[in-house]
N, C-alpha and C positions, 0 to 999 in steps of 0.2 A: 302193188297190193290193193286189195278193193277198199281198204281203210282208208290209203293214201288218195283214190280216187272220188272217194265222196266227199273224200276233206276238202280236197283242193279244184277239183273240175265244175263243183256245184256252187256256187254264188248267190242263192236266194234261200230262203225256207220253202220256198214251192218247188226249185230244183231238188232239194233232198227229199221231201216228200214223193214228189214223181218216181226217183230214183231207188227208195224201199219199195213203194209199191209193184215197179218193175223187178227188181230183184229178188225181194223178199212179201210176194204176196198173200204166202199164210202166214207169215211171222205174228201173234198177237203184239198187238197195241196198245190198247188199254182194255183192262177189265172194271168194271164200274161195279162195286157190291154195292148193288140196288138196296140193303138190309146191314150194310156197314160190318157185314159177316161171309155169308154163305152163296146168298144169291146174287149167282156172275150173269153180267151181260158186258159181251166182247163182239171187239172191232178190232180186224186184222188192217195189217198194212195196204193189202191189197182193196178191202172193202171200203177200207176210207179213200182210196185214189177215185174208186167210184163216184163215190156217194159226196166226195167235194168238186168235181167235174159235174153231176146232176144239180146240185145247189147251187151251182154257178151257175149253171145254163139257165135256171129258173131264175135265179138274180140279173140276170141279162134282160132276161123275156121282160121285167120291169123296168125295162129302160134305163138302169142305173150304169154308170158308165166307171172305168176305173179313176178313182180318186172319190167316189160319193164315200159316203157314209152310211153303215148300218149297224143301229145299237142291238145288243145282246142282252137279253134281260132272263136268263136263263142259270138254272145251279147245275152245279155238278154231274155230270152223265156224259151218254153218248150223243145224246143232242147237240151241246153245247159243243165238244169237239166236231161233230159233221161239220155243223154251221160255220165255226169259225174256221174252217178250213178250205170252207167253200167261198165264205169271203176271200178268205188270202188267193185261192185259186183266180176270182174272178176279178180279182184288182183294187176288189172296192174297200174302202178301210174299216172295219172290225172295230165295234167301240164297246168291250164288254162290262156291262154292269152290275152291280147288284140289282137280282129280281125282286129284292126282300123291298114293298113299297109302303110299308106304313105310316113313314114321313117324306112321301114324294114329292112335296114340295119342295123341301129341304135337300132332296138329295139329285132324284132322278133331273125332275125339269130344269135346273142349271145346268145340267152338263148337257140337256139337247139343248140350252141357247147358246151354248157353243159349239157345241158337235154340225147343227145343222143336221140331223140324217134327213135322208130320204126315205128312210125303212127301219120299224123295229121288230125285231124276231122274237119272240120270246114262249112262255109255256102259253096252254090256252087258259088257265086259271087268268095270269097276270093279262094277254092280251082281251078275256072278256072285260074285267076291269078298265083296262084303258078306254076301250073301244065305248062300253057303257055306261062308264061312272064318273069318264071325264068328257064327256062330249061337249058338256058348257063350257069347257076352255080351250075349242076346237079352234078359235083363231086366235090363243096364245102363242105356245111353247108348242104345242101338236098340230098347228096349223099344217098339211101341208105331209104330212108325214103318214104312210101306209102303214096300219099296224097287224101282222102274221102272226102264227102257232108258227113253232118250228116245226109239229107234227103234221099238218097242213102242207108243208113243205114237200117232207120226205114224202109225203104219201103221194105224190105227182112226182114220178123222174123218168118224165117224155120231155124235155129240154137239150135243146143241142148246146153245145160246150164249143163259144169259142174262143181260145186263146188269147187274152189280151196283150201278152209277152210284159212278162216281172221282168224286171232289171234291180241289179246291188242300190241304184241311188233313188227307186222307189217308196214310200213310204209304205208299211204292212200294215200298221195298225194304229188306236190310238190308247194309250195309255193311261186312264185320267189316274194322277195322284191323288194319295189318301184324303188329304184334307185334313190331316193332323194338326196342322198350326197355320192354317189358311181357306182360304177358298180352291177347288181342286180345279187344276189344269190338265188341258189335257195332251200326255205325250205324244210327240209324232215320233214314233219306232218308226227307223227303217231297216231295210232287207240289209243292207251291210254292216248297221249296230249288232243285227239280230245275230249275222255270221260270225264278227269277230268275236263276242260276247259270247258265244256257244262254244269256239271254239278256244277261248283263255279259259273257261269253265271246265271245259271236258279236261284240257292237263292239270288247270291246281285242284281239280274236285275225285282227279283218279277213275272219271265217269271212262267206262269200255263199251262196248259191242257186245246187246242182250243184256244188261246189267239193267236190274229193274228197281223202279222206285215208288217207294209206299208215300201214298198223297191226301190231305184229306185238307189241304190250301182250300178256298175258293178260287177257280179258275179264271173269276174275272180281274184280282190279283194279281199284281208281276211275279210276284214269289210263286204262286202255283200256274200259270201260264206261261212263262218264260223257263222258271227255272223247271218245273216238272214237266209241264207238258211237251212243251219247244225242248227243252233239252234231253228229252229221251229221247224227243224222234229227230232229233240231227245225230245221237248217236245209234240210231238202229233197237234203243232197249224198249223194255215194254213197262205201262204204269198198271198201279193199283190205286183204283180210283175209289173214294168214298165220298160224302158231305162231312161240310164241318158239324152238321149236327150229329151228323153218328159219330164223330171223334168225341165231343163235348159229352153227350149222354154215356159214352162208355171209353175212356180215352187208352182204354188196354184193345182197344180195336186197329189201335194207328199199328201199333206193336205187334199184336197177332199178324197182322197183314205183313207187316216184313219179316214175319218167324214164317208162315205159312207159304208165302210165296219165295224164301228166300231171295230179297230183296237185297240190292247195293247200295239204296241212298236214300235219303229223303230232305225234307225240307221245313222247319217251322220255326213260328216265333218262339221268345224264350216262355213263355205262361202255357205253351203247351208241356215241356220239359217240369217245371212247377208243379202242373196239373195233374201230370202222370205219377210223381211221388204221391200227391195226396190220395190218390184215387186206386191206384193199382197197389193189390194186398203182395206181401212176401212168398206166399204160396202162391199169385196167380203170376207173378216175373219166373217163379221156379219153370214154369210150364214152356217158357220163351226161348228160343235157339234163336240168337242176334248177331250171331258167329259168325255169318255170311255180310253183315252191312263195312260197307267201309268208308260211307262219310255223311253224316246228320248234320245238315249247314246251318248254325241257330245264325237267326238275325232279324232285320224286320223292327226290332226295339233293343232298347239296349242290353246288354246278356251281362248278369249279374253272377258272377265266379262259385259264390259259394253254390249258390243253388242246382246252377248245371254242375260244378262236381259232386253235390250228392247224387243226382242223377245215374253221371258214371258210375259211382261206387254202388248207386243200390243195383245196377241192372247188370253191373259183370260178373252177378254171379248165374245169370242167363246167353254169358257168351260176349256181350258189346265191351270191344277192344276200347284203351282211354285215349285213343287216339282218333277214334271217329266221330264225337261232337265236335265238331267246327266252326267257331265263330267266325264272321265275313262282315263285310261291309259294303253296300250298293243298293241301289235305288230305282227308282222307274225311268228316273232320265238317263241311267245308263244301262236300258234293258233291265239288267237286275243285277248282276256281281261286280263289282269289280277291285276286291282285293275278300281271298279266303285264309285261312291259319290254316297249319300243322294240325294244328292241335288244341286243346286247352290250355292257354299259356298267359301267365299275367305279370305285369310288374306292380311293384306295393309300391306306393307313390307316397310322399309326404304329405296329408289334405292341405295340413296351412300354406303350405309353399304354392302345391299347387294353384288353391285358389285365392290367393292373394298376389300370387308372383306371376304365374302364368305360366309357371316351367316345372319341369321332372325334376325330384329328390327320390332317388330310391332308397328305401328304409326296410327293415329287415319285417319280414313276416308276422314275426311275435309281437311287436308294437300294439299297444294297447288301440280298442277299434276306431275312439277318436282318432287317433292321429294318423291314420291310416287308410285308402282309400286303395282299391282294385282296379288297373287296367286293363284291360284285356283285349288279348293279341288278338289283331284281326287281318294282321297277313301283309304281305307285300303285294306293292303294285304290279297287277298283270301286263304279261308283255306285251311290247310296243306301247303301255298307255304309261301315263304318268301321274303322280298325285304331289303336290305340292302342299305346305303348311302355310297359309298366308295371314299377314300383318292387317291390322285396321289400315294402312297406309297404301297397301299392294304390293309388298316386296315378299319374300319368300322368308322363312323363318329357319330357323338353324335346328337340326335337331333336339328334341326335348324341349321344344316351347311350345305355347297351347296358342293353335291362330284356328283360322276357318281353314276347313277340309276344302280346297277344291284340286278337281281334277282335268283329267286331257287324253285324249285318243280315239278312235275308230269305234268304242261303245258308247261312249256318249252320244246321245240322240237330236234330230234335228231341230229338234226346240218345241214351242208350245205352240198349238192349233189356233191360229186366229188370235194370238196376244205377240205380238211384235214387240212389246215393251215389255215384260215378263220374261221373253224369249233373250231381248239384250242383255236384262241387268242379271239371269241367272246363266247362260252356256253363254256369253260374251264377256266373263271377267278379263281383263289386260294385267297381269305379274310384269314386272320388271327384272327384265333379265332373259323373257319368253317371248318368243315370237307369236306364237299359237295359241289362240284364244283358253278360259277354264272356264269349267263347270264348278258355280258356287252351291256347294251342298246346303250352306246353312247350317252347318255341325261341325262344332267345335272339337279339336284332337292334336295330338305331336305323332309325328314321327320319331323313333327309335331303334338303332342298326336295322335300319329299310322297312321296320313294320308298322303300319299302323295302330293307332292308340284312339279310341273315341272318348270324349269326356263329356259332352253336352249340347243340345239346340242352343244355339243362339238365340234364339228369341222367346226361348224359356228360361234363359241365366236370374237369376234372384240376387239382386246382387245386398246382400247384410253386411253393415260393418265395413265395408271394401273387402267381403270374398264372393267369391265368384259360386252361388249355389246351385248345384244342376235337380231339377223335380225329379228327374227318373232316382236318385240314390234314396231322397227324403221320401218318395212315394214308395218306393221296395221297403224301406225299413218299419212304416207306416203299417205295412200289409202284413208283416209280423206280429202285428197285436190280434190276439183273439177278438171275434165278432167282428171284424173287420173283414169287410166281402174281398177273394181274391181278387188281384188287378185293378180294384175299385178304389184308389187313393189318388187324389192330385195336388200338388203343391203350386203355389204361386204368390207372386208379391203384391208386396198391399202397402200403396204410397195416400195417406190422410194428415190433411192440413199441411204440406207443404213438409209432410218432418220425411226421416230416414227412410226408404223400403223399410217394410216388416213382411214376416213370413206368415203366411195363410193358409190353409189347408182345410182339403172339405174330404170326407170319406164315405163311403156305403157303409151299413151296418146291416149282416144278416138278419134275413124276413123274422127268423125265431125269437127275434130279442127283441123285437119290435112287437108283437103280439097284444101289449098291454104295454103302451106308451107312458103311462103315468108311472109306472112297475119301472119300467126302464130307464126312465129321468133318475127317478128315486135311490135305486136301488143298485144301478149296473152302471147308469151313466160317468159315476165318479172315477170308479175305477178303471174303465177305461180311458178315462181324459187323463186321467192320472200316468197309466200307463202310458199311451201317445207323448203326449208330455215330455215324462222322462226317457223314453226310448231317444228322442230329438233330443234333448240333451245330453244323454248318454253319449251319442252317436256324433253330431254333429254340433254341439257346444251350443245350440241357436234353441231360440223358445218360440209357440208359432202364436202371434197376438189372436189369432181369430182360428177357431174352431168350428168346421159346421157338418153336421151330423144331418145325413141322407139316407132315403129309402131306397134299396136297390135298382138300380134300371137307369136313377138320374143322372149320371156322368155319363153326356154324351161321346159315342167312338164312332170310328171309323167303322166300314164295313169288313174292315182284315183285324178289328178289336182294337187298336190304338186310341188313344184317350184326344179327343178334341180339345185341348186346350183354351182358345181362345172361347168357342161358345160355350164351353163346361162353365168359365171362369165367367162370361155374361149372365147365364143361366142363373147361378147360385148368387152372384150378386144383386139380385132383385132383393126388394125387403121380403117379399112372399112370390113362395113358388111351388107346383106339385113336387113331390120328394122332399121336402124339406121337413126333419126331423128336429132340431134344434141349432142355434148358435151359441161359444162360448167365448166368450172375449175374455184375455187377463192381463190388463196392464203389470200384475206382478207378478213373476213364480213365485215367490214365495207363502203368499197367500194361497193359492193357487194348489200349490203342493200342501199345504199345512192342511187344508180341507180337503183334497180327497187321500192323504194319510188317514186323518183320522174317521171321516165316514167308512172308509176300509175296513181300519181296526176295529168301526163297531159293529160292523156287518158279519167280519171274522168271529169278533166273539160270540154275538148271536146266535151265529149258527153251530160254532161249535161249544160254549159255556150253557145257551138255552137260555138266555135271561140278560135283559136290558145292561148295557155294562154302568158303571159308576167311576168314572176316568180318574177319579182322584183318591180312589179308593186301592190299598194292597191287592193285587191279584189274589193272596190264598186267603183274604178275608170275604173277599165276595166270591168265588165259589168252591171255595173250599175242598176241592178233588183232584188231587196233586196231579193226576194220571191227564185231566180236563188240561190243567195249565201250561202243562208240559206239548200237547195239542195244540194248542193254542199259540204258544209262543213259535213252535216250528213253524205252523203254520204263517205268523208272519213273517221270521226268517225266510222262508219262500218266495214271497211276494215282495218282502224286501230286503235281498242278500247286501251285506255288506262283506268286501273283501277283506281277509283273515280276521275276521269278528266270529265271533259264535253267540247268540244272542244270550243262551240258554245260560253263561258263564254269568250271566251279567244280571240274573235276577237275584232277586233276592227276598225276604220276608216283607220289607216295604216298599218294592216294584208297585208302583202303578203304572194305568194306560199310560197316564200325560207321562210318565218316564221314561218309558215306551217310544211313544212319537217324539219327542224330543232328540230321543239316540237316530232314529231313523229320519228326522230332518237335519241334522247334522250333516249327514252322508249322502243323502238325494238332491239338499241344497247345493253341495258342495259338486256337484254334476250338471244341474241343471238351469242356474244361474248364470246370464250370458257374461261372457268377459270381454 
């Protein structure tokens, strides 16, 4: 069968490319909507065998031999797929980057002092920039390095093509990791990570022949390079390509495109799934036939249960089966997948147990949300690889304990480019009991009947009290507070004068409420700290000693949006820094809570009594309009519900405020003070 034949007679990404383009040379390939809508520009199978034999021949003609190096500084299009395909073709290794260079010091120029290229490709906007704006640091970092358009490229394809011969144990490309909790390395993909990985992908992901995938990753991303690009064309299907900025400015475009194209699959972090509830109205999901997708692989960060099944729920009434959001688990050092789910599937964990023990209690659903934390099913390990749970000591862990995730097999990649030490201590772990070296992910997790469970970064753990705190839970709950920018929350620990870890936390605060800074301190600031506040308590029994309140933009990320930890957490710890809106420090809650209670209550009454309140005064003697009171008092019920209380029973003729905030420090204390 010609299925069986490409599967198994092809051994590189450059043999299955060859082999579409032979077989199948009108098959479309990718369509790129130039307008994140309507306007297609497509490349068949056939036209890309061309046009990466032509970019090869011209990569040749500069002397670049296989194994150099050439960085990609190019977004989303048909460019970036020629290119990088003309790299793969001509041997030399494909280093794709973010073009986005407004802080290239920070981003671009370390990864060419490791990359080394010889050539960087990129649009002509970015290489007039290089070419002209950096030439005083012509015998730094760019010494030595030829800088091209891609369009410069294509437009000369008189170049003869010759063959360097790929082989399975060649390196393809180089990978550089995000940079989320370090300095970014960069991967050495090879041709036989690339194949087994494509091809445990295509059985647990349900991926066929012509099955197409709506994409709007960035390409220089393992998540949208690996798993969209590379893996439609190892199985024959075709992409729909967009930028993430036309996702971001209209994220019911991701969705159109696999209503429109009837699409099979796609790919993205969990904040796009997020983004699509807030953004896409009930009438325009009615408009959406999602009938045809049979698998949305969330991952990339940690995937939070509640959120992607409201997702499910709001969109199947446009068709999308609850079986085709798929959480996964995999990384750049192992191509990209390597353990997918069924389905949406979680175990309710015990929090205290968990994080204090280090092992699984499963407790039933209904559990109040303290005590209660979500895992979620991220799949068994693909065949022939293996995933182990491992000990701080090296031994292997039993089911349902929490160790480090690492793993073993023919995805995992040759290691890191030019760091031989880096390369030891993460793809050289030694398990006892294994002969075969592991991959240390650095992320914490148990296994359970065969499935993977993720719980946390290791080198993001918080650890209070002796539990073990993971930022990704405290940061999602965080992001629950109104005025609070999406994805814009980070938590972390804060060790002063030698005492306990305490918990920290810095947040965005939308541009709107910022407008009039003094208005916002005054006015908005309490009730939100209030709020944050008690949500952490409600939630996670912990108080966070340090609060600091930022302007949008300042929480450094990655270029796939992932939050930088370590320099977010430098940045904000400066005494002064651009984005910094305020700090709040509270050695007590109780104080803490007692004030912005009561700034609340008079801000409530303000605006709905119209007149300064007098806290120790009967409600119906100072404003006298029973219909006002009754207003009023709901309104604070609102803002602070207490469980089978009804506040409104509880007034009386000589209710005041102060007897008011009194009922309601009762019940907020009683939540928010650590145990």
């Amino acid at each position: 069968m010609e299925e069986a034949m490409i599967y198994q007679t092809q051994n590189t990404i450059v043999g299955i490319a060859r082999e579409r383009a032979a077989q199948h040379p009108e098959r479309n390939y990718v369509t790129f909507l130039a307008d994140g809508e309507a306007v297609e520009d497509k490349i068949s199978y056939g036209e890309l065998g061309r046009s990466a034999e032509e970019i090869a021949g011209w990569i040749q003609k500069q002397r670049l031999v296989k194994g150099d190096r050439v960085v990609l500084l190019l977004p989303n299009g048909l460019e970036f797929v020629k290119v990088f395909y003309g790299c793969l073709f001509s041997g030399v290794l494909a280093v794709p980057l973010s073009h986005q260079l407004q802080a290239y010091r920070e981003t671009l120029i370390p990864n060419l002092e490791i990359s080394r290229p010889k050539l960087i490709i990129s649009t002509r906007q970015v290489a007039d920039f290089l070419q002209e704006r950096l030439s005083s640091e012509a015998d730094g970092a760019f010494a030595g390095i030829k800088i091209v358009s891609a369009t410069k490229i294509l437009e000369d394809n008189s170049h003869h093509f010759q063959d360097p011969g790929i082989h399975p144990e060649d390196p393809a490309y180089l990978q550089f990791s995000s940079g989320s909790t370090g300095a970014p390395k960069g991967v050495i993909v090879g041709h036989s990570n690339i194949m087994a990985n494509m091809e445990q992908s295509r059985i647990f992901g349900h991926w066929e022949e012509n099955n197409g995938t709506s994409l709007w990753l960035p390409l220089f991303h393992d998540f949208g390079l690996a798993a969209g690009l590379i893996g439609s064309m190892y199985i024959g299907g075709f992409v729909i390509l967009m930028s993430p900025v036309h996702f971001i400015m209209s994220p019911i475009r991701w969705l159109l495109a696999m209503s429109r194209y009837q699409c099979s699959h796609s790919f993205a972090p969990p904040f796009a799934f997020e983004t699509c509830l807030r953004k896409v109205t009930p009438l325009e999901a009615e408009q959406l036939d999602l009938s045809s997708m049979v698998s949305i692989i969330i991952g990339s960060e940690p995937v939070h249960y509640l959120a992607t099944k409201a997702f499910n729920d709001f969109f199947a009434k446009a068709g999308l089966k609850p079986n085709v959001v798929r959480p996964g688990f995999g990384m750049a050092e192992t191509v990209i997948m390597f353990s997918v789910s069924h389905e949406l599937e979680v175990l309710c964990a015990d929090r205290d147990v968990l994080e204090t023990e280090n092992r699984l209690l499963i407790i039933e659903e209904s559990a109040a949300k303290e005590e209660k934390k979500f895992l979620i099913n991220l799949g068994p390990e693909m065949h022939g690889h293996e995933m182990v749970i491992m000990s701080e000591d090296g031994k292997q862990l039993p089911e349902g304990e929490v160790g480090e995730i690492t793993l073993s097999g023919p995805s995992v990649c040759f290691g890191y480019y030019q760091n031989e030490t880096a390369s030891q201590q993460t793809f050289g772990q030694q398990i006892k009991g294994f002969d075969t070296p592991f991959l240390r992910t650095g992320d914490r997790g148990l296994l359970w009947k065969g499935n993977l469970y993720f719980s946390g970064r290791i080198k993001d753990i918080i650890i209070i009290r002796g539990r073990n705190c993971y930022p990704h839970d405290i940061e999602f709950a965080i992001q629950k507070v109104d005025s609070v920018c999406p994805d814009c929350a980070i938590a972390y620990g804060l060790v002063q004068d030698e005492q306990d870890e305490q918990l920290a936390i810095a947040m965005e605060i939308e541009s709107e409420y910022l407008v009039d800074l003094e208005a916002f301190q005054r006015d908005l600031l309490p009730e939100i700290d209030r709020q944050i506040v008690k949500t952490l308590g409600d939630h996670f029994q912990i108080y966070p000693t340090l609060r600091t309140y930022l302007r949008p933009g300042t929480i450094k990320k990655t270029s796939s949006g992932k939050i930088k930890h370590s320099s977010t957490v430098a940045l904000i710890s400066q005494d002064e820094f651009h984005g910094l809106v305020i700090r709040l420090t509270g050695e007590k809650v109780e104080e803490l809570a007692e004030l912005c209670i009561r700034e609340t209550l008079k801000l409530l009454y303000l605006k709905i009594i119209g007149q300064e309140p007098i806290l120790d005064q009967p409600l119906v003697e100072i404003a006298g309009d029973s219909m006002k009171i009754v207003e009023l008092v709901e309104a604070i019920g609102t803002n602070y519900p207490i469980s089978g209380f009804d506040l409104l029973d509880h007034i009386e003729e000589n209710t005041t405020i102060e007897d008011i905030i009194s009922l309601i420090e009762d019940e907020d204390l009683r939540h928010s003070i650590p145990m």
